[in-house]
N, C-alpha and C positions, 0 to 999 in steps of 0.2 A: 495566637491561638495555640492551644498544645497539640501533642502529639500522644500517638496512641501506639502502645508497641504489641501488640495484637492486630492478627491477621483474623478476618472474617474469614469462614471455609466456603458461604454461599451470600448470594447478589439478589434477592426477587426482584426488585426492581429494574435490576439491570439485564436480569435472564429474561424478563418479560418485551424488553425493550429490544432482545436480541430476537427473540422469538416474531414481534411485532414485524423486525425488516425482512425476515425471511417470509412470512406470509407478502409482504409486500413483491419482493422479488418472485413470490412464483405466481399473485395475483396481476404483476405485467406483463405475462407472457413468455419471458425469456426463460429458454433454455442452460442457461449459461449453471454450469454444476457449482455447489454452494459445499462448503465449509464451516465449521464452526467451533472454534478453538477457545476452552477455557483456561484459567490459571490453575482449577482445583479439579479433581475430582468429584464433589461433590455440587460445584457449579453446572460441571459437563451432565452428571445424571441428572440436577435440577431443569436445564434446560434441553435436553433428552424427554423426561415428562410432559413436561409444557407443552411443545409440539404433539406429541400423542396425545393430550387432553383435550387441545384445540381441535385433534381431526385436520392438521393442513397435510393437506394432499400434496408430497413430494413428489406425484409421479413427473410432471413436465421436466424437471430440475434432474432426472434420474438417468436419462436416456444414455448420457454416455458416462457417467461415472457416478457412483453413488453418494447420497450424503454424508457428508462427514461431521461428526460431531465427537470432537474428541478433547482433551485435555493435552496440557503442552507437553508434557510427554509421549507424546502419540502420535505424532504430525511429523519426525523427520522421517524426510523421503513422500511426505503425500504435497499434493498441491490443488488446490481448484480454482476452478475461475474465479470466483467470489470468495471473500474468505472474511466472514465477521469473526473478530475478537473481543470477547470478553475477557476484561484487565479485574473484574472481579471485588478488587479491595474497597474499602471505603470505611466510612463511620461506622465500628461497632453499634448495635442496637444502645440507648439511651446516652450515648457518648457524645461529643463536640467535634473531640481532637482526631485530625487526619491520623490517617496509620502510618507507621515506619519501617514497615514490614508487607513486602511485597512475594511473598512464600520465594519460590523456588530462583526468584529475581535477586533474591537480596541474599542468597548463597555463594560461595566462588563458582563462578564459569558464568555467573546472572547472567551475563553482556550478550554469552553465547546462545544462553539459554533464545532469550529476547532477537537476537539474530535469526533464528531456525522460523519463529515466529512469526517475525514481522515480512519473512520471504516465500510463504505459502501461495500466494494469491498471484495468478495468471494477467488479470486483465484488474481486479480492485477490491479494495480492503476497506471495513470501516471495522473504527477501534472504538469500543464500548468503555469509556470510564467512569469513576464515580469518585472521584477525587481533582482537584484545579491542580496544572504543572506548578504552581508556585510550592507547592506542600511536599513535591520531591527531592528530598538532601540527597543530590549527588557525591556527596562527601561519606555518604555511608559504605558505598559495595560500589564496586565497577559497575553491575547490573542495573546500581540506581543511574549513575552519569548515564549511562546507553540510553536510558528509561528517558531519563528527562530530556536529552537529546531530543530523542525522536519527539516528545511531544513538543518541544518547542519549534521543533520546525513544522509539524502539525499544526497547529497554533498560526505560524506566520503562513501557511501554506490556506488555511482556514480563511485567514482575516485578507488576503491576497483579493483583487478583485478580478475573477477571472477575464478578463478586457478582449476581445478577437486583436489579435496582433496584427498591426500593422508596421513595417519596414524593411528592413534590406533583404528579410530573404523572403517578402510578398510575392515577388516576381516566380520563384522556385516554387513556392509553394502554390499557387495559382496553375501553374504549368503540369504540376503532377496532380494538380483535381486533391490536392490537402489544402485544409483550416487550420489556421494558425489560432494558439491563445496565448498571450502571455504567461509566461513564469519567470520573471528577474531577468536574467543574464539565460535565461535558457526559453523556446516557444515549444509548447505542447503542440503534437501535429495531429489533425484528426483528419481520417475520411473523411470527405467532403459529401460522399454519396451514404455510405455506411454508417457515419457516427462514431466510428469506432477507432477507439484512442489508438495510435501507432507505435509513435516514439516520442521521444523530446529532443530538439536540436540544440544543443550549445553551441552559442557563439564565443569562438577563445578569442584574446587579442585586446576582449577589451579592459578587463581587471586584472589585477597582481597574480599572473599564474601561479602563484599555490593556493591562491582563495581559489580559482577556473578548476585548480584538481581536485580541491577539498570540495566544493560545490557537485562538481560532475560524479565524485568518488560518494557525495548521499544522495543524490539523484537515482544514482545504479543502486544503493542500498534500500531505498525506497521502493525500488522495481522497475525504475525505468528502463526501458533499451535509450538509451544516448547516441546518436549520432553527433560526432564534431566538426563543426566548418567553423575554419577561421572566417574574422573580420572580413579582412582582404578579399579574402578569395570570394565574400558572399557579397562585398559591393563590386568586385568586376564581375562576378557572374549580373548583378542588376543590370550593370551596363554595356556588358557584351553577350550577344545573340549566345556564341560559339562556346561562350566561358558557360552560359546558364546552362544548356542544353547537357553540356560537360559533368556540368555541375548536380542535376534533377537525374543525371540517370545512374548517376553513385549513390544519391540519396534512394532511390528508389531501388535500385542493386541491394543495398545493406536492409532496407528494411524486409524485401522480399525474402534474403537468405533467411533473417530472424523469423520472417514468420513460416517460412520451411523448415524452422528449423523444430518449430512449436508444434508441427503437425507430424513430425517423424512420431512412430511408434514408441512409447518410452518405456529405457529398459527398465530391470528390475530393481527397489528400492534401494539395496545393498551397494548395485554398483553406478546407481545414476549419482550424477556431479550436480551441485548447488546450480541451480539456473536465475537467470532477474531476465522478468518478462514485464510487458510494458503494465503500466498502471498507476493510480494518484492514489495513496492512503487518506480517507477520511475519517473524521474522529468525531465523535459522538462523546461531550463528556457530561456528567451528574444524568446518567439512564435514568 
């Protein structure tokens, strides 16, 4: 199929579909503060309208931090709990060919750009596209490789069967009142009472440690908080009383610091440091 080297400046389709998850998120109840990050300016005020045509009441979503709707120039230093991204590009009107041209992606720093981006969101993200990973030439811009990166492991993250874990560190986790999911070589831990996503546990010890740090090093890039226990240490913790006990209350140590650490007051945008707080990216593609 060809390609198109034109950039759309607006998405309806996919503004609509952005629009769509937010009435959804504040028709559940949850207070959890919302975000919404486009590629354009003109996407940002398309989907700006939207909401104010439809009438949805952001008050529930407002209580402790206001909505954000902004374009990707306008997000470093902000963060919310939820954080939808609209990626914008797609088929020009009466065209075929994907675009090659991702605006401000497909400039030098793209990677950086796509980095500030992809780390706004607190607890979880879903990414709006309108274009398949296969139609990204990483070969163009640094910004596209990042691009295609992240959707690809999107992608295997997507097709993943989120399965309840079971194995060596069931024992730990049972003990601290946490649900285990599978993730590869790493388990999602969830409140068992709450629901509510924690951390991710990597187990090191069992693959080639540079895949263990390259894995662990986009886990954290994703947003996870990571905790690591080796192999060993998580099957003598299964099999001694003294080792587990040992073991659940370091796990629980570190996750409580992170989440004190999420609740301290944050300073001002200027002088706060890049944070990765726990969370799964989900992708939404052809809005």
């Amino acid at each position: 199929m060809g390609r198109s080297t034109g950039a759309v400046s607006t998405n309806a389709a996919e503004a609509e579909a952005v629009v769509d998850e937010l009435a959804r998120h504040v028709a559940s109840g949850s207070t959890a503060s919302v975000g919404v990050i486009a590629m354009t300016m003109q996407q940002r005020d398309l989907i700006r309208r939207r909401i104010a045509e439809r009438g949805i009441d952001l008050g529930p979503v407002t209580r402790s931090e206001a909505v954000m709707v902004a374009d990707y120039n306008g997000v470093q230093g902000e963060e919310r709990d939820v954080v939808l991204i609209s990626l914008t590009f797609g088929r020009r009107r009466g065209e075929t060919a994907w675009p090659t041209s991702y605006g401000a992606l497909s400039l030098p720093g793209g990677e950086k750009r796509l980095a500030v981006i992809m780390s706004r969101a607190r607890e979880r993200m879903v990414v709006f596209r309108s274009f398949p990973t296969e139609s990204v030439d990483g070969s163009l811009a640094a910004g596209h490789r990042a691009l295609l990166t992240y959707l690809l492991s999107a992608d295997r993250r997507a097709n993943d069967d989120p399965r309840p874990y079971k194995g060596v560190l069931t024992p730990v986790l049972d003990q601290n009142s946490w649900r285990g999911v599978s993730l590869g070589n790493a388990v999602g831990v969830v409140d068992a009472k709450t629901e509510r996503t924690l951390a991710a546990i990597y187990l090191t010890g069992v693959i080639d440690p540079l895949i263990e740090r390259s894995e662990i090093a986009q886990y954290r890039n994703a947003g996870w908080v990571v905790l690591e226990v080796g192999v060993a240490e998580a099957e003598a913790a299964a099999a001694d009383e003294r080792r587990r006990d040992a073991l659940c209350s370091r796990l629980m140590r570190e996750q409580r610091m992170f989440a004190a650490m999420r609740e301290q007051p944050r300073p001002s945008a200027t002088s706060r440091p890049e944070g990765r707080h726990p969370g799964r990216p989900r992708d939404k593609r052809d809005a």
